[in-house]
C-alpha positions, 0 to 999 in steps of 0.5 A: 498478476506477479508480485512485481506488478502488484508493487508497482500498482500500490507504489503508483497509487502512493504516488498519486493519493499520498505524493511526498509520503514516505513508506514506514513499512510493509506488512502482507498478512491474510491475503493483503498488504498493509502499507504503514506510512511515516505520517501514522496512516496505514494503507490497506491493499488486497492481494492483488493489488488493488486499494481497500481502505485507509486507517488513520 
């Protein structure tokens, strides 16, 4: 999978579970993204893009 099909896999998800979320920042580290929403949870995706969890 490219980086930018990666993307649009965790963007799509957003789009679909967290819809009127905005993305406070992007951090990839140890193999996996973690996405910080501007509502104080953080979601956690591995290196494929796929959804692991949601920390609140």
């Amino acid at each position: 999978m490219t980086g930018k099909a990666i993307r649009k896999s965790i963007l799509s998800y957003i789009t679909r579970n967290h819809a009127g979320s905005w993305i406070a920042s992007i951090e990839e580290k140890y193999n996996a993204y973690k996405i910080n929403l501007m509502n104080g949870s953080s979601l956690i995706f591995d290196a494929k893009g796929k959804y692991i969890k949601t920390n609140s």
